[in-house]
N, C-alpha and C positions, 0 to 999 in steps of 0.2 A: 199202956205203959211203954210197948215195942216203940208207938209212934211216937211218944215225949221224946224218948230216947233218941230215934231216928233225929228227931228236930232239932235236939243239942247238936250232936254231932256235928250234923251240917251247918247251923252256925259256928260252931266251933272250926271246923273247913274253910267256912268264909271268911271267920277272921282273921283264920292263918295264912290267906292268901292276900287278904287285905295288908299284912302286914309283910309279905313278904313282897308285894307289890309297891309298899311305901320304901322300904330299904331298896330294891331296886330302881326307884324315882331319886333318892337321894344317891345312890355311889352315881349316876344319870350324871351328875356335875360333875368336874373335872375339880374344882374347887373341892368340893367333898372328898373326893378321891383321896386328895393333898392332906387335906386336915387328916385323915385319918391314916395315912402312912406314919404323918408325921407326930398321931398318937401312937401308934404300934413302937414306931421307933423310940421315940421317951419311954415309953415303960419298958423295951427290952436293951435299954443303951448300956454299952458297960466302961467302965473308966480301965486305965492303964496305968499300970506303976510301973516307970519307966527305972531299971537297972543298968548300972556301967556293970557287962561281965567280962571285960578283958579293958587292958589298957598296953600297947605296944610303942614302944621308941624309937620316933623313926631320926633324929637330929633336926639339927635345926637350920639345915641348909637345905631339906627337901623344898624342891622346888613347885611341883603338881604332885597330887596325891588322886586316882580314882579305880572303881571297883568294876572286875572283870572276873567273868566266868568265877563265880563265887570265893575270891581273892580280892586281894589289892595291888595295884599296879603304884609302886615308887618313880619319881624323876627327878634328877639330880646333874645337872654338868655333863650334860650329854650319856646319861649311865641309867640304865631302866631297870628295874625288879620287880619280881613275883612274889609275895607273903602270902603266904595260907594266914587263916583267920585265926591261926593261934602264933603266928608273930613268927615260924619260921620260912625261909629264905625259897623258892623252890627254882628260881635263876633269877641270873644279870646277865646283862649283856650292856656292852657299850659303844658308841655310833662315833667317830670321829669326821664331826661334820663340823664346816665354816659356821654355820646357823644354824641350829635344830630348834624342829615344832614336833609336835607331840599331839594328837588326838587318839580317841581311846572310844570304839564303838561297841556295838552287838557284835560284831563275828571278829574286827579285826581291829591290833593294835596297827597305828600308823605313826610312822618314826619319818620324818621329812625335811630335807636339808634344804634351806629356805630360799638361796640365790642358782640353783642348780634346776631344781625341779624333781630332784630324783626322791622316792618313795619307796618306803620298802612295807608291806603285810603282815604283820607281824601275827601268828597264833598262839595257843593258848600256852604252847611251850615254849615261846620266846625263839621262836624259827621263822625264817620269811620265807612266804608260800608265794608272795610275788614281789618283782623289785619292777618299777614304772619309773622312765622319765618322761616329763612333759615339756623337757626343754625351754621353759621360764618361769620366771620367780613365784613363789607360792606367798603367800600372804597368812592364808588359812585354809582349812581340810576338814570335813563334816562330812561322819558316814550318815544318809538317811532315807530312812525306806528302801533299803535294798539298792543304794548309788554311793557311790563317794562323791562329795561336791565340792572344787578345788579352787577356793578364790584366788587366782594371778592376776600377775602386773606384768603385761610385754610391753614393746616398744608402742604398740597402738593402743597403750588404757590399759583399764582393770577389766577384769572379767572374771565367768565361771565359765568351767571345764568339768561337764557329768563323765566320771569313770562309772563302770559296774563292778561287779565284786571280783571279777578277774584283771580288773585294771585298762582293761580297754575304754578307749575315747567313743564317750557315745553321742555327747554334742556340748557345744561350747559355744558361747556369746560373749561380745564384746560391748562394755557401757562406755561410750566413748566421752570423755573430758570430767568425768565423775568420779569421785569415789566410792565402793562401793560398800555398804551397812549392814543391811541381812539380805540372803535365799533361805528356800527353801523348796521342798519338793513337794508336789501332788500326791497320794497315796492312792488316786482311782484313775483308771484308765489310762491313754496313752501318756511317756513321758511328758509332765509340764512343771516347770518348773518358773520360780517367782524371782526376781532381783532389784531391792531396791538401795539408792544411792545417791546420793547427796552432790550439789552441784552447788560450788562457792563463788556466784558471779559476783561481781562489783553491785552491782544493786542491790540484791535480795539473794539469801540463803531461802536456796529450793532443793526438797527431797522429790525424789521419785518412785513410784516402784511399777514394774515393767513384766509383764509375763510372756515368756516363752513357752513356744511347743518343739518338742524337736523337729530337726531339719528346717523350721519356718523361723521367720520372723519375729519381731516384738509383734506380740499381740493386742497389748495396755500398755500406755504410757500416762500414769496419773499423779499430776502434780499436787506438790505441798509446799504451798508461800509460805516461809519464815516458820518452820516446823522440821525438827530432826527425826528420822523414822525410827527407832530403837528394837521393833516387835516386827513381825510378818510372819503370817504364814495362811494356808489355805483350807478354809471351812467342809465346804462341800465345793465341787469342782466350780463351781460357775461364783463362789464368793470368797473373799480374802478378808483376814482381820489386821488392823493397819495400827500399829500404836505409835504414837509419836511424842512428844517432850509436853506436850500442850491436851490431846486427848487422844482419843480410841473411835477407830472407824470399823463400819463395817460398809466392804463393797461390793458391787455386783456389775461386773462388767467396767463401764465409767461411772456408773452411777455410786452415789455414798447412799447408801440403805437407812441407814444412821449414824448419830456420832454421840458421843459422851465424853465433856470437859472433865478433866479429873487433874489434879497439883499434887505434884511431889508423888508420882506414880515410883513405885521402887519393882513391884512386879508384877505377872501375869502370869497364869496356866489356863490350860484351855483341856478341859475332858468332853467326854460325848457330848453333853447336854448344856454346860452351861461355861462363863468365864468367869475366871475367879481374877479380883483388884487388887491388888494391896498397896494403898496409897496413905501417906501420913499417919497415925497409928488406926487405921480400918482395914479390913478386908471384907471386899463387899462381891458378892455375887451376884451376875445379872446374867440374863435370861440370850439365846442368838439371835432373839428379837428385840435385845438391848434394853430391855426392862429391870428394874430393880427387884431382886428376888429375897434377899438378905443383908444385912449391913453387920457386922461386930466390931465396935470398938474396945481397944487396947491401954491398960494400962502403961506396960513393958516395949518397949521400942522393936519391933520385928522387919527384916530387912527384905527375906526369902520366901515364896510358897516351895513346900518339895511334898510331889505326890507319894505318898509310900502307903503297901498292904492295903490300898484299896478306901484310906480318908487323907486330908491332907495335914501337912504340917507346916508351921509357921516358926521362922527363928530368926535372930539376930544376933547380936555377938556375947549375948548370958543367956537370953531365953529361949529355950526351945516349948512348943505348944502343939500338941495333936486336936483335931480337928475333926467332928463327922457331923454332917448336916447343919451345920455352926455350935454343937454342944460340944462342949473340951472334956477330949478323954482323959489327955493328960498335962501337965506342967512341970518343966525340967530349969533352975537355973544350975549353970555350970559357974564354977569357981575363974574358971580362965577365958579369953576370950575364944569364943569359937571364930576358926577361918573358914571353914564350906563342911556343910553336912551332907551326906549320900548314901544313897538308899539302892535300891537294886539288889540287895542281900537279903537272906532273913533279920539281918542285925542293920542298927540303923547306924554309921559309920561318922562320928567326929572329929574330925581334922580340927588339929592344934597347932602351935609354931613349933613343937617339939616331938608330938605323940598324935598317936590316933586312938581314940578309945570305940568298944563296942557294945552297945545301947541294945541290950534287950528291953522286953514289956512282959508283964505279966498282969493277968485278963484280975479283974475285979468286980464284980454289981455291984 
């Protein structure tokens, strides 16, 4: 009887290893792996009931509306303000400048009189922590990755001028007879930064885009016959994602890695892993090796991607639509039209021609 027993047992041992042998043959595929997140996820996915819990009046001559240090930043006629998230006031201050521009970063507001070059640092009290001139016209101003990036126009072209956070000149280049479209900065390793720009000869409309390292030279110069550059920016250090009016590249060095034709491209984001399309009513996701990974077509006309809490969202000027792994959490039409929506808070923030309202969610299975 001991030995029957003994006998079960040890088949019963070997087929529970036979079996735990086949589950680890199958998660073995990368495909399997996928399928089965992408069950885990379906049955734990949860929808959102998206609420307006505040609604504030801001008139109807605010100019820029964006969110800072868990606020909103007001612009108006040269005059800036602070609203806490329940609509009151916590300063203004006002710039009397020939030209003013306005950008609005992670650590610092910047207030910039546009034929001057002069910049003031604005922080979170509406105080300047530093005032910078660069001594020629500014065009535009982008805090990124820990630089300020200062598109001018001097007497010899357009160019960029890299500030860092104390406003010091850390390097600048000159795109001579071009205008210039998008930069952006590298986030690994030493200063590099990207510049592409558009050159209107008599023959053919040519983009460019051109990377610099500091203190050196262009590094790339790579052209685009009869194509306008709208996107840039840098993958991993040695590759750039190139979008232009016609399609989406990805490059490496001079080399194009790939390319993907796409019509009536309206926008792009780009997180760790993959690039998100949204072009004609689709938003399609493909893979950095330019592969097709998901497609969802659209009812409703959606204009914008905006990453927010970790899935994304899609909206237009009545619909807003949350997004995770392409299943919709949730679906928002507003009564008026929406002008730019903004995230960065715990509330999801709706700019109107008159108001901004404040979009909470509440969790649902």
């Amino acid at each position: 009887m001991e030995e029957k027993k003994k006998g079960k047992s040890h088949i019963g041992f070997k087929i529970f290893i036979l079996i735990l042998l086949g589950i680890l043959l199958f998660f073995l595929k990368e495909e399997n792996q996928k399928k089965f997140i992408q069950f885990i996820d379906r049955t734990t996915l949860m929808s959102l009931e998206p609420m307006i819990e505040d609604s504030i009046f801001i008139g109807e001559d605010i100019e820029q509306v964006f969110a800072y240090e868990g606020g909103i930043i007001l612009w108006k006629e040269n005059q800036i303000s602070k609203l806490s998230l329940d609509g009151s006031k916590e300063w203004e201050r006002e710039f009397v400048f020939e030209e003013t521009g306005i950008s609005v970063g992670k650590t610092y507001i910047y207030i910039y009189e546009k034929p001057s070059g002069i910049i003031h640092f604005l922080d979170n009290k509406g105080e300047t922590i530093h005032r910078v001139d660069i001594e020629t016209s500014i065009m535009n101003l982008v805090e990124n990755i820990d630089n300020i990036l200062v598109h001018f126009k001097g007497t010899n072209g357009e160019g960029i001028c890299i500030l860092d956070m104390e406003g010091n000149i850390v390097d600048s280049s000159i795109v001579s007879n071009r205008n210039i479209l998008t930069f952006s900065v590298d986030d690994e390793g030493d200063l590099t930064y990207l510049v592409s720009s558009l050159d209107l000869g008599k023959d053919a409309i040519k983009s460019h885009v051109e990377v610099f390292k500091k203190g050196e030279q262009s590094q790339l110069d790579k052209e685009f016959k009869d194509e306008i550059i709208f996107y840039s920016n840098f993958i991993h250090r040695d590759k750039i994602l190139i979008m232009t009016d016609k399609s989406i590249y990805m490059l490496k060095n001079e080399d194009i890695l790939w390319e993907r034709e796409f019509q009536l491209i309206k926008d792009i984001y780009i997180d760790r892993t993959k690039i998100y399309v949204l072009y004609g009513n689709t938003l399609e996701t493909i893979s950095r090796d330019g592969i097709t990974q998901e497609k969802i077509s659209f009812t409703e006309e959606y204009k914008k991607i905006l990453p927010f809490n970790g899935y994304l969202i899609v909206y237009g000027d009545e619909y807003i639509m949350g997004l995770n792994r392409g299943e919709e959490l949730f679906k928002y039409k507003s009564d008026k039209d929406v002008l730019k929506l903004i995230g960065g808070t715990e509330n999801l923030i709706l700019v109107y021609s008159d108001k901004i309202e404040l979009m909470k969610f509440n969790k649902k299975i």
